[in-house]
TIMI-2910 file (N, C-alpha, C, CB; in pm, 1 decimal, decimal comma, always signed):
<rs>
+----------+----------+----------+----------+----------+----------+----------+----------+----------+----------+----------+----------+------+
!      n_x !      n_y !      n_z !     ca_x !     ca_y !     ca_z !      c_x !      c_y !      c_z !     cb_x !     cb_y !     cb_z ! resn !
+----------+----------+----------+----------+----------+----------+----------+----------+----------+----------+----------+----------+------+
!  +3487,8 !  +7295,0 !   +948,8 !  +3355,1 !  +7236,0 !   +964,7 !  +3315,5 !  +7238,3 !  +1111,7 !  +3351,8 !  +7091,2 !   +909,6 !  Unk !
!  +3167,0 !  +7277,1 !  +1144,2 !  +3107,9 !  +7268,6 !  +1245,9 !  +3008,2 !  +7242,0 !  +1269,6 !  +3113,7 !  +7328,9 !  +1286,5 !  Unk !
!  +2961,0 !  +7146,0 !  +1340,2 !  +2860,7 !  +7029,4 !  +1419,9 !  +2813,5 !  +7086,7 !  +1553,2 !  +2946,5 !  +6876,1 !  +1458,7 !  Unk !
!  +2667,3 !  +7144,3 !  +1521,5 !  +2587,8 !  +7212,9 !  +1642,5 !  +2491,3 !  +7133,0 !  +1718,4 !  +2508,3 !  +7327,8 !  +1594,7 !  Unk !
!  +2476,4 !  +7102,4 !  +1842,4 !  +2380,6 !  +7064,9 !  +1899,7 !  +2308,2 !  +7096,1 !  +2003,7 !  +2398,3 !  +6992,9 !  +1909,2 !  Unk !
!  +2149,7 !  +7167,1 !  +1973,2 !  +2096,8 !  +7235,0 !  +2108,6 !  +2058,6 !  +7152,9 !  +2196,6 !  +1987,8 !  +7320,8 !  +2097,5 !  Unk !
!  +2024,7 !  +7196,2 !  +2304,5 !  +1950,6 !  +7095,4 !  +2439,0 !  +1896,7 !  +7208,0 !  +2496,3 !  +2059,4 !  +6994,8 !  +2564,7 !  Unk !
!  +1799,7 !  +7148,5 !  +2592,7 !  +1755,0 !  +7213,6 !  +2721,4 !  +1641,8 !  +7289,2 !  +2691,0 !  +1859,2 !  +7302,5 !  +2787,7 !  Unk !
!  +1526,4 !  +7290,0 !  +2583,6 !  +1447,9 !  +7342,1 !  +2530,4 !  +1299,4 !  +7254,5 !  +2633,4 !  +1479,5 !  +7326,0 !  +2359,3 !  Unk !
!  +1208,4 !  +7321,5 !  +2641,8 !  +1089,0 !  +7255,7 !  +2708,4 !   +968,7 !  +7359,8 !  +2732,4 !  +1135,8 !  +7192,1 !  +2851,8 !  Unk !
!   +883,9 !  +7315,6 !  +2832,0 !   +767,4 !  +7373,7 !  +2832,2 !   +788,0 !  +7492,5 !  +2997,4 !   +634,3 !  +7230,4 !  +2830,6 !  Unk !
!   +771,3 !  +7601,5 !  +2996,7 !   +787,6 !  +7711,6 !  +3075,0 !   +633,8 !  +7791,1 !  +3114,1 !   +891,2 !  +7805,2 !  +2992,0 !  Unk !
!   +637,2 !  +7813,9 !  +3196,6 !   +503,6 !  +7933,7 !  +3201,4 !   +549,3 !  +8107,3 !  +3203,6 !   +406,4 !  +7905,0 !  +3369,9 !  Unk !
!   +476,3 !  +8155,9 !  +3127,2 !   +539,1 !  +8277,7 !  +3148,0 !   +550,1 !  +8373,1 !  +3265,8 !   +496,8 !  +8337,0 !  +3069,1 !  Unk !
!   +681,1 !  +8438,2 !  +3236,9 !   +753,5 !  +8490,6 !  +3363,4 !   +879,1 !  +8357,1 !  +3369,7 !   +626,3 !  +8502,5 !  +3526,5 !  Unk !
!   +874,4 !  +8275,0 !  +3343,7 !   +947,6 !  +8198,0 !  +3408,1 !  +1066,2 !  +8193,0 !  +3322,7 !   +884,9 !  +8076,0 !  +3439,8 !  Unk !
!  +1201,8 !  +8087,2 !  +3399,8 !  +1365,3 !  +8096,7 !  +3322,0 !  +1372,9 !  +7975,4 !  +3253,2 !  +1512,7 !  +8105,6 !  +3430,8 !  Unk !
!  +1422,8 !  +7995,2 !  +3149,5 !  +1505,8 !  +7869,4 !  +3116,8 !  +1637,1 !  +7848,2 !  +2997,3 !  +1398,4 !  +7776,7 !  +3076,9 !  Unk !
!  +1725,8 !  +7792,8 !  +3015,0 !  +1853,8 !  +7809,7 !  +2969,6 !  +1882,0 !  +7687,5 !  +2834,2 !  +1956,9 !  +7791,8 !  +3110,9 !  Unk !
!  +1889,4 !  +7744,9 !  +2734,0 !  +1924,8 !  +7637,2 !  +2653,1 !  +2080,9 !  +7661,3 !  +2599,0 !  +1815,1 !  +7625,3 !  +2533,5 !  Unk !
!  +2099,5 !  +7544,0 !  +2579,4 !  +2296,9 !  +7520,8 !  +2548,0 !  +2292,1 !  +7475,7 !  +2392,4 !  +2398,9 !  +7352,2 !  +2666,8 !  Unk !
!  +2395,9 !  +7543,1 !  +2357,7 !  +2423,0 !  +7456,8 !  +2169,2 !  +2608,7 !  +7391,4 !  +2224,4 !  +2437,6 !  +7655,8 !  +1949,1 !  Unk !
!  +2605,8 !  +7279,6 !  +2202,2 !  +2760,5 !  +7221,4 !  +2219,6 !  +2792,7 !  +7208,7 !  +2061,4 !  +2776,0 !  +7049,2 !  +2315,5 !  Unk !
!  +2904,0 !  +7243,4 !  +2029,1 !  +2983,0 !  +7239,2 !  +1928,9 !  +3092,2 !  +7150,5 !  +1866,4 !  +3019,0 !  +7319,8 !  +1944,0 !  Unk !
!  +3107,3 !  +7045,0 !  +1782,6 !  +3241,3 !  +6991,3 !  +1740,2 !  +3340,2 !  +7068,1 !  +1630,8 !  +3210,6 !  +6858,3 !  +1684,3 !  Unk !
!  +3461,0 !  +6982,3 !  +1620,1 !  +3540,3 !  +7114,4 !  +1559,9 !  +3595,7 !  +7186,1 !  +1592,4 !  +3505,3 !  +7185,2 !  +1517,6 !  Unk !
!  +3748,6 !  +7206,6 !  +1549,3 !  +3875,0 !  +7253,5 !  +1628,8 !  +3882,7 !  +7368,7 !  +1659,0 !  +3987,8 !  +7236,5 !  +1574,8 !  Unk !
!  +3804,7 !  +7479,5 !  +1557,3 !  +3811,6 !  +7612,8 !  +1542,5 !  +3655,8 !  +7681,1 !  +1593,4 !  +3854,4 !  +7640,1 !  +1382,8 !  Unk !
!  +3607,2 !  +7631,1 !  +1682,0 !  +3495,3 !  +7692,1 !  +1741,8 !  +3535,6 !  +7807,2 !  +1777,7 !  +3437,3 !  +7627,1 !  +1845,7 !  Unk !
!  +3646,5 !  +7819,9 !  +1874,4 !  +3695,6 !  +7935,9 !  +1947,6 !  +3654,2 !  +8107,6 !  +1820,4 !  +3904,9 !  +7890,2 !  +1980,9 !  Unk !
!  +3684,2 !  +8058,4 !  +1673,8 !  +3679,9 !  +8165,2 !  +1592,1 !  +3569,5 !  +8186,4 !  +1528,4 !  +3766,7 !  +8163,4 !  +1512,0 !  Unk !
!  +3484,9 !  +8154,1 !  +1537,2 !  +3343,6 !  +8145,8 !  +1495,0 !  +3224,6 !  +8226,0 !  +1640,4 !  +3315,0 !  +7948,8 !  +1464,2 !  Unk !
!  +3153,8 !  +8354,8 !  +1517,0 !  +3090,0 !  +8389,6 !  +1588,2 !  +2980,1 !  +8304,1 !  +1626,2 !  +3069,9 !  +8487,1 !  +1554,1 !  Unk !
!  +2913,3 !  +8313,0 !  +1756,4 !  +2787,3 !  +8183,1 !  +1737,3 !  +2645,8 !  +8281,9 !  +1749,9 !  +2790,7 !  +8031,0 !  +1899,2 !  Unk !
!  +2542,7 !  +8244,2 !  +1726,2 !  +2413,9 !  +8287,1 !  +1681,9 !  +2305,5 !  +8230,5 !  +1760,0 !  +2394,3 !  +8255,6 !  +1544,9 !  Unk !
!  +2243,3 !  +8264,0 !  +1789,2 !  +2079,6 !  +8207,2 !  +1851,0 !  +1980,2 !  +8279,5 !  +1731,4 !  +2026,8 !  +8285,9 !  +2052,7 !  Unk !
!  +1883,1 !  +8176,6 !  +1677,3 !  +1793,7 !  +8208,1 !  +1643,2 !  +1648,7 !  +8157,9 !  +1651,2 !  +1829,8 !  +8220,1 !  +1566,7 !  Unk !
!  +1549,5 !  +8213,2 !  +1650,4 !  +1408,5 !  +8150,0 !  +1680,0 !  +1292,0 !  +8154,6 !  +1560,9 !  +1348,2 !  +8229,6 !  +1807,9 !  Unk !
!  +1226,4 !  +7986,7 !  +1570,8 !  +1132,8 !  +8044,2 !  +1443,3 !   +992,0 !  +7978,0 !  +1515,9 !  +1180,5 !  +7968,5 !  +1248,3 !  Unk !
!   +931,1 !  +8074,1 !  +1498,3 !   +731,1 !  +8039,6 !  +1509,5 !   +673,1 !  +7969,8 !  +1411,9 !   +624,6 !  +8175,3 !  +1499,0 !  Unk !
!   +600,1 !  +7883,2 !  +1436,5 !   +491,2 !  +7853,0 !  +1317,9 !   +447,8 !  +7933,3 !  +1266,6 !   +388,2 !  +7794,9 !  +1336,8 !  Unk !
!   +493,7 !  +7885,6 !  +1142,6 !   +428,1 !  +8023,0 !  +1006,4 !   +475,2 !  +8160,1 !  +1028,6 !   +238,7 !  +8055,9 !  +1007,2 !  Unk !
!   +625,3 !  +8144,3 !  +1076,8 !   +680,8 !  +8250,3 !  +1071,7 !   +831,9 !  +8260,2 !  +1040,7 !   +649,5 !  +8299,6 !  +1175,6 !  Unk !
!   +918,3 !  +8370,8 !  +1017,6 !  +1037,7 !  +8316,7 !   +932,9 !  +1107,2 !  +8348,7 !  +1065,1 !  +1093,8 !  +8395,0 !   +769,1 !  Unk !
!  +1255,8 !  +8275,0 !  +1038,9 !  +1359,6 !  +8238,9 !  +1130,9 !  +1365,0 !  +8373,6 !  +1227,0 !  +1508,0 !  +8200,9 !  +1048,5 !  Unk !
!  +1396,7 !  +8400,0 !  +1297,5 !  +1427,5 !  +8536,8 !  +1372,5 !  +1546,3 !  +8541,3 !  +1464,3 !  +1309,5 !  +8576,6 !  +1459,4 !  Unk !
!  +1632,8 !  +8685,0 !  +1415,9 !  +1763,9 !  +8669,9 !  +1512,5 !  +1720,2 !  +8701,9 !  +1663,4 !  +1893,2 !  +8783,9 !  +1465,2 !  Unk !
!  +1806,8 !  +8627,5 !  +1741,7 !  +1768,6 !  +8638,3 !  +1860,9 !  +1901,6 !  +8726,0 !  +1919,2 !  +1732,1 !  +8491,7 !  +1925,0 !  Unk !
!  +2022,8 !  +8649,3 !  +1905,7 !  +2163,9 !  +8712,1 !  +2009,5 !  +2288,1 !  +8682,8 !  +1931,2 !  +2187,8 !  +8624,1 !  +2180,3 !  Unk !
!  +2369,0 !  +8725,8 !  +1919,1 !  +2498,6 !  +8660,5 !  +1871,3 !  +2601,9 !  +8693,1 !  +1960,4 !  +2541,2 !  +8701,9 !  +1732,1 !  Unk !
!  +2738,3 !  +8621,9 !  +2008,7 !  +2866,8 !  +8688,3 !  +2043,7 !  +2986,5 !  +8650,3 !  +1986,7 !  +2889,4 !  +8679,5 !  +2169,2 !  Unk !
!  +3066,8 !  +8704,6 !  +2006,1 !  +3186,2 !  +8740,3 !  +1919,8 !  +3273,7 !  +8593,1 !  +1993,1 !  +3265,4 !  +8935,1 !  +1951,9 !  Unk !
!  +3386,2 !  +8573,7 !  +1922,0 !  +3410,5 !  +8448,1 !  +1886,7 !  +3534,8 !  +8472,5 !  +2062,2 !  +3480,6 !  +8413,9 !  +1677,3 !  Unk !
!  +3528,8 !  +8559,9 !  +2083,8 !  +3622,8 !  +8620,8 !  +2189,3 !  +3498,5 !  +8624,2 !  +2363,4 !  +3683,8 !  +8825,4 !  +2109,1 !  Unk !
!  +3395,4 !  +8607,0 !  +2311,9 !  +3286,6 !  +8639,6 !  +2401,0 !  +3273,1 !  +8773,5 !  +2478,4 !  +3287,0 !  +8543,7 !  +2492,2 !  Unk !
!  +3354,3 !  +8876,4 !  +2407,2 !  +3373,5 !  +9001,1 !  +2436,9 !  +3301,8 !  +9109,2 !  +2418,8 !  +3455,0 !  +9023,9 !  +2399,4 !  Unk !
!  +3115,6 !  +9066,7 !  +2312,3 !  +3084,3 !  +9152,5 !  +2252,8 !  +2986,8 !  +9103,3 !  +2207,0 !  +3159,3 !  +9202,2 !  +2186,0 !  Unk !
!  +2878,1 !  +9100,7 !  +2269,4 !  +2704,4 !  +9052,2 !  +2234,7 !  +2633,5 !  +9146,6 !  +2152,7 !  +2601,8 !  +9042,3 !  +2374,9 !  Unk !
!  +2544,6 !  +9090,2 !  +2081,2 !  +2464,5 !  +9180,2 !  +2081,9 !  +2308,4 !  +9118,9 !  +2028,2 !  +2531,3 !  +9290,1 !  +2000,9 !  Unk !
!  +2167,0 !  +9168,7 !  +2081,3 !  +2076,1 !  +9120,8 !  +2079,0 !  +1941,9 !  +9149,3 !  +1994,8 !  +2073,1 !  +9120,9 !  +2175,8 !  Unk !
!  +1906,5 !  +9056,9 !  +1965,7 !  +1757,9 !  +9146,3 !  +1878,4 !  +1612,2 !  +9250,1 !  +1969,8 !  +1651,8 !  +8987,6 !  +1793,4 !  Unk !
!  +1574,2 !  +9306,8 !  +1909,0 !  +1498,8 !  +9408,0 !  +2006,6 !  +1406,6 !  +9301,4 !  +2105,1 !  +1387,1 !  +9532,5 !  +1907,5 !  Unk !
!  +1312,8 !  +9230,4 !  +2065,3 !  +1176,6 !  +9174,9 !  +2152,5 !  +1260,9 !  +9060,0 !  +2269,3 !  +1033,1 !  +9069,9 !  +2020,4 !  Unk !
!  +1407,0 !  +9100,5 !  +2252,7 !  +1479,9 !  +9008,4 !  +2353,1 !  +1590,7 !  +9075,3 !  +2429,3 !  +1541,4 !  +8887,5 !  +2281,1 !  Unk !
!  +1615,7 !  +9235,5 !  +2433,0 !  +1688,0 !  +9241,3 !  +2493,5 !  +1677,0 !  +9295,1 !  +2642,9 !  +1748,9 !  +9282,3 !  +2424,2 !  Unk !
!  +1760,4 !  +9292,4 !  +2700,9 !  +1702,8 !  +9320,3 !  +2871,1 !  +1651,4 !  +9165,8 !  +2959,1 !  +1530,3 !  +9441,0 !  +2860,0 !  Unk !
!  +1590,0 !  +9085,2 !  +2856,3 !  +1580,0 !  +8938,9 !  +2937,2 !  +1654,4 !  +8850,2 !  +2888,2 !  +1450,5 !  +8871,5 !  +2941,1 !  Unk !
!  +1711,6 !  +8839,2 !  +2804,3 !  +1825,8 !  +8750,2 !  +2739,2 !  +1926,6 !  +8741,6 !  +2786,2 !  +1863,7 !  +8773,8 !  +2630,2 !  Unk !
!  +1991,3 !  +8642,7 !  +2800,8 !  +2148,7 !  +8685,7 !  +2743,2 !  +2237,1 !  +8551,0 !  +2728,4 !  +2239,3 !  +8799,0 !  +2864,3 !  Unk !
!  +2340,1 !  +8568,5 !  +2614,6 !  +2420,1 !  +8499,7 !  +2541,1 !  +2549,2 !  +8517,7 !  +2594,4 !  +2409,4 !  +8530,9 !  +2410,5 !  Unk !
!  +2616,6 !  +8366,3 !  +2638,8 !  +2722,6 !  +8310,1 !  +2672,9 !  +2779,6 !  +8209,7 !  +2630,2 !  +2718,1 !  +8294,7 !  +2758,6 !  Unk !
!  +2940,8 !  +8227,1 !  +2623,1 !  +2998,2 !  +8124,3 !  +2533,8 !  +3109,2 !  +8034,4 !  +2652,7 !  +3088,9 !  +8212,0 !  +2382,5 !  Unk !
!  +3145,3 !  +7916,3 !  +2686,1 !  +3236,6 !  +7898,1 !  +2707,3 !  +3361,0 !  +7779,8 !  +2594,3 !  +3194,7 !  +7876,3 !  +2830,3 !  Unk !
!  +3451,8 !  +7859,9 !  +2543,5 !  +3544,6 !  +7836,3 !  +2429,5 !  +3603,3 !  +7693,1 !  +2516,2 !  +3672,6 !  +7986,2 !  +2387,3 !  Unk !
!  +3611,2 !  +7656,0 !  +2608,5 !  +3711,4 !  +7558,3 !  +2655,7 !  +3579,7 !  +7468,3 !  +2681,1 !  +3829,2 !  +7602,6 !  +2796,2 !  Unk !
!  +3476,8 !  +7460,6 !  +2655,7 !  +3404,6 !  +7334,2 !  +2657,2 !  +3276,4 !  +7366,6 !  +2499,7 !  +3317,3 !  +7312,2 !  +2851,2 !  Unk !
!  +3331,8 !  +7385,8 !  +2468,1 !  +3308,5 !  +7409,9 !  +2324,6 !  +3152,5 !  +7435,7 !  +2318,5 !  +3359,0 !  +7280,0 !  +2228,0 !  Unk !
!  +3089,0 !  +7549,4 !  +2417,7 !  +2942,6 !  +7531,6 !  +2406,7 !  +2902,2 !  +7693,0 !  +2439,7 !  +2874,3 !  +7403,5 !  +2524,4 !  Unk !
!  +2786,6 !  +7746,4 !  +2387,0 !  +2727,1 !  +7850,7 !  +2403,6 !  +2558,8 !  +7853,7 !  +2457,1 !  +2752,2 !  +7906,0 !  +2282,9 !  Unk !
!  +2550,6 !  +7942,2 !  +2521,6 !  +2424,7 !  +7929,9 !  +2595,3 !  +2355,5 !  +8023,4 !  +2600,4 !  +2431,2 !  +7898,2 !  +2707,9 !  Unk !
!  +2200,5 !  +8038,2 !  +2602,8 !  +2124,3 !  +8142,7 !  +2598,7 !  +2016,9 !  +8116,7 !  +2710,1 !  +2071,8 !  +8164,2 !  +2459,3 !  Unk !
!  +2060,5 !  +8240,1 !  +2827,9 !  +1940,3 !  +8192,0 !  +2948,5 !  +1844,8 !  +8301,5 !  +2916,3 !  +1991,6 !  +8195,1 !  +3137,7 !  Unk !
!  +1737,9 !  +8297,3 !  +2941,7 !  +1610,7 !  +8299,9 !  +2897,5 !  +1557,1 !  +8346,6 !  +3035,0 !  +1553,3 !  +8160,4 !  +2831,8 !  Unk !
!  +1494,1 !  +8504,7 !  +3078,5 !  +1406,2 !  +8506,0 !  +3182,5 !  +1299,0 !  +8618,1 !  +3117,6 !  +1482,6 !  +8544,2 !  +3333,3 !  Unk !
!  +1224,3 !  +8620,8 !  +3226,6 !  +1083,0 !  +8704,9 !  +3219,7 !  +1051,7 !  +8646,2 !  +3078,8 !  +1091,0 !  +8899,2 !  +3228,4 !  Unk !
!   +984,5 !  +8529,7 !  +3032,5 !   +990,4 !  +8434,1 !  +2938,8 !   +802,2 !  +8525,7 !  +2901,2 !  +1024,5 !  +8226,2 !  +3007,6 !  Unk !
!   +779,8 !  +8525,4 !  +2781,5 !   +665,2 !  +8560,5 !  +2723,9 !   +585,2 !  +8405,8 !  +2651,0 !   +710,2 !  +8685,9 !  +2611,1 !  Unk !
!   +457,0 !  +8437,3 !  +2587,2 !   +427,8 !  +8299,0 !  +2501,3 !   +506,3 !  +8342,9 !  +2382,7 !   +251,3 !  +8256,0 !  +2460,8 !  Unk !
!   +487,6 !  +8463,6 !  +2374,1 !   +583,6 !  +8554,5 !  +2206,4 !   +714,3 !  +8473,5 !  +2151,3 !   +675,7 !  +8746,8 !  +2255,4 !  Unk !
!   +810,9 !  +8408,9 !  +2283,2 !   +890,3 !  +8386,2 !  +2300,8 !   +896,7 !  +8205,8 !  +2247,9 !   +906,5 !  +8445,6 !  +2422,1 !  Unk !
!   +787,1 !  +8139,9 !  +2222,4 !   +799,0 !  +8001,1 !  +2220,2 !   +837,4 !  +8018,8 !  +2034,5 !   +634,6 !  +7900,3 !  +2287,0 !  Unk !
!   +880,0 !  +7903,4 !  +2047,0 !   +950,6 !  +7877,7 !  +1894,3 !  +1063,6 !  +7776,8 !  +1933,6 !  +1025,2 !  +8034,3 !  +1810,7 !  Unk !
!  +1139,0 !  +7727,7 !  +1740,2 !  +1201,5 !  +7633,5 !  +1777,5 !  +1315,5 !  +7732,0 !  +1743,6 !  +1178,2 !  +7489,5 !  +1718,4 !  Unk !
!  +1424,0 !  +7707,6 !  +1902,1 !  +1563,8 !  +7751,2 !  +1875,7 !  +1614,5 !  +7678,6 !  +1845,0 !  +1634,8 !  +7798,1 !  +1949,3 !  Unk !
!  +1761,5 !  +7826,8 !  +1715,7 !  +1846,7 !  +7749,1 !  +1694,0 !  +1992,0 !  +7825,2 !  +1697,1 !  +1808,4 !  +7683,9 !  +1576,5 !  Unk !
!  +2118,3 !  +7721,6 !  +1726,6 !  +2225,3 !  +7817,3 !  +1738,2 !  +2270,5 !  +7789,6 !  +1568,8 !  +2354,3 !  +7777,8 !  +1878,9 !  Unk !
!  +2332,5 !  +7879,8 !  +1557,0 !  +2463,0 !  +7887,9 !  +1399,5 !  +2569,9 !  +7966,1 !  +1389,4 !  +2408,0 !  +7940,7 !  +1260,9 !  Unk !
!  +2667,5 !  +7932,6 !  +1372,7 !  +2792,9 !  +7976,5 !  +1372,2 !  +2813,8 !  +7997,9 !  +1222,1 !  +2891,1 !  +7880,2 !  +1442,7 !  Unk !
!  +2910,3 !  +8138,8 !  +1284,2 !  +2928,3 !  +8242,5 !  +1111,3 !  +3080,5 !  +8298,2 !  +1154,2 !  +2774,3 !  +8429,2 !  +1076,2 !  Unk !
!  +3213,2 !  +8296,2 !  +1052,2 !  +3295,7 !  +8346,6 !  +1043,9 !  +3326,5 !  +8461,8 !  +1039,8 !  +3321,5 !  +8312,4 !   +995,1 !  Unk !
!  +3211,5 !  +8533,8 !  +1017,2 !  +3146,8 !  +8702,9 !  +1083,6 !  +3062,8 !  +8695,5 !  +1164,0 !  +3073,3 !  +8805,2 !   +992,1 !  Unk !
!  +3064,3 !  +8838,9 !  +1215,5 !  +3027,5 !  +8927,4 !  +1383,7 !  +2871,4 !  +8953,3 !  +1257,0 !  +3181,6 !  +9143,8 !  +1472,9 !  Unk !
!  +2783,3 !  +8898,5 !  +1270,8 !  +2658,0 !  +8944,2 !  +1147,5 !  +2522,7 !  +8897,9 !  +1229,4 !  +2671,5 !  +8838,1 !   +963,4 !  Unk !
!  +2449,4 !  +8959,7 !  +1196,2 !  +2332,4 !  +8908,7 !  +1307,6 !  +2186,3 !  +8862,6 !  +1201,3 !  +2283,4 !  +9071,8 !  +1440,3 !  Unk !
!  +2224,7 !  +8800,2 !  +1071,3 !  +2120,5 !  +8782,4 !   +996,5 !  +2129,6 !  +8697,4 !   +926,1 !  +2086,2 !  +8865,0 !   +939,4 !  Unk !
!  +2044,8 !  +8599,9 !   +895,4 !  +2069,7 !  +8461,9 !   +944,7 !  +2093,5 !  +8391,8 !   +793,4 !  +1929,3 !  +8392,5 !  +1045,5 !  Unk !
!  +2114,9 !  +8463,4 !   +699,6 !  +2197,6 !  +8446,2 !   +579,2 !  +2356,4 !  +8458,8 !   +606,4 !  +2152,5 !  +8554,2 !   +474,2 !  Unk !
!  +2362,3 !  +8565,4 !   +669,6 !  +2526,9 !  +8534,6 !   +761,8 !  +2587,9 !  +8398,1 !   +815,0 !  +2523,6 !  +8609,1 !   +905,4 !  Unk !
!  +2525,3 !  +8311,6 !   +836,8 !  +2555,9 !  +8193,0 !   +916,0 !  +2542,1 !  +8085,0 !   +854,2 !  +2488,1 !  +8179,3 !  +1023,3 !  Unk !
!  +2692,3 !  +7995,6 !   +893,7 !  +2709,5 !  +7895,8 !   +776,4 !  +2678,7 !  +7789,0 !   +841,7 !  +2846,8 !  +7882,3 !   +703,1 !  Unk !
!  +2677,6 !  +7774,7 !   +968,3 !  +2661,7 !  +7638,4 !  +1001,3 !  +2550,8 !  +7629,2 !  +1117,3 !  +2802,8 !  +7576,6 !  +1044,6 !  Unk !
!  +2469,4 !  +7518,9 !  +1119,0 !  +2322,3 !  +7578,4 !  +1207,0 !  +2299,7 !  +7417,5 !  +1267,3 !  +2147,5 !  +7659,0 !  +1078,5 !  Unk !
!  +2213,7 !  +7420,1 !  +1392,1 !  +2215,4 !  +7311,1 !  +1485,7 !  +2045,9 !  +7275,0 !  +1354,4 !  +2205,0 !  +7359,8 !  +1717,9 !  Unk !
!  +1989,4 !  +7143,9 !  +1501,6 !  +1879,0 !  +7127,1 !  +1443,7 !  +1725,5 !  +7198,2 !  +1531,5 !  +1883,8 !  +6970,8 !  +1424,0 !  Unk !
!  +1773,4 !  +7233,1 !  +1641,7 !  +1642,3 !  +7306,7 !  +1706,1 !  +1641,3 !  +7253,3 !  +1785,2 !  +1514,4 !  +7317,3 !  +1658,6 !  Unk !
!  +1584,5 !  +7344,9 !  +1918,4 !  +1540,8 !  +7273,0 !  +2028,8 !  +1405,7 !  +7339,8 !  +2058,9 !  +1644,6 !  +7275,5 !  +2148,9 !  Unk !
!  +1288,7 !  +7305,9 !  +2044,2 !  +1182,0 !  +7340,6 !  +2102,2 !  +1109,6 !  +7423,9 !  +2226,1 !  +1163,5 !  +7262,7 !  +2105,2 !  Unk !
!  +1089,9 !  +7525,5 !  +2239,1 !  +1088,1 !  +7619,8 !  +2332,6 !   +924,2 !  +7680,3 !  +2371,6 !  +1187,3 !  +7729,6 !  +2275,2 !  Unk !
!   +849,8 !  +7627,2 !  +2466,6 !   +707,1 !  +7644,8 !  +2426,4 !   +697,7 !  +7728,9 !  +2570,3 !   +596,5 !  +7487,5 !  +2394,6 !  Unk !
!   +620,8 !  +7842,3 !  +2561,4 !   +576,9 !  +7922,5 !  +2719,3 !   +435,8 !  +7926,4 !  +2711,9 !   +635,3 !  +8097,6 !  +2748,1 !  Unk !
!   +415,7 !  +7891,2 !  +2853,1 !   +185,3 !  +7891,8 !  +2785,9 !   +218,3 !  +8018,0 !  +2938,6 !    -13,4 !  +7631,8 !  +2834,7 !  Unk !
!    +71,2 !  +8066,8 !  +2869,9 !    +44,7 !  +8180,2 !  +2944,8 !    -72,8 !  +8169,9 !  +3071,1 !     +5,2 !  +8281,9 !  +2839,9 !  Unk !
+----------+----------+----------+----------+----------+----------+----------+----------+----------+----------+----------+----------+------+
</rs>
């Protein structure tokens, strides 16, 4: 069992950075791939990044790669997604989820935070 919680979600202008964290409970985080995903109003969930439970092996969805990127640290049980050259495209509520597979679609993933809010005005 695993217990997700995002932070660090807020209001940005575009162009600009910002880093949100999912902290994790639960002994076996280390083996669990973790997930970022984003959803728009009136729009369905969308993969954003996932890495491998080893943090050896990312990989990202298209309208995010090149400004993204996904980091895990296993010894404080938390994964992070910093966020630059930020678009409005980009606002939605994130979320992390952890999946016992390397899968980047969000039926893959068994266990999911509750969101952190991510808004960029232009």
């Amino acid at each position: 069992q695993v217990q997700l919680a995002e932070s660090g979600g807020g209001l940005v202008q575009a162009g600009g950075s910002l880093r949100v964290s999912c902290a994790a409970s639960g002994r076996t985080f280390s083996s669990y791939t973790m997930g970022w995903f984003r959803q728009a109003p009136g729009k369905e969930r969308e993969f954003v990044a996932a890495i491998r439970w080893s943090g050896g092996s990312t990989y990202y969805g298209g309208s995010v790669k090149g400004r993204f990127t996904m980091s895990r640290d296993n010894a404080k049980n938390t994964v992070y997604l910093q966020m630059n050259s930020l678009k409005p495209e980009d606002t939605g509520v994130y979320y992390c989820a952890a999946s016992s597979r390397y899968v980047f679609t969000r039926t893959g993933y068994d266990y999911w935070g509750q969101g952190t809010q991510v808004t960029v005005s232009s």
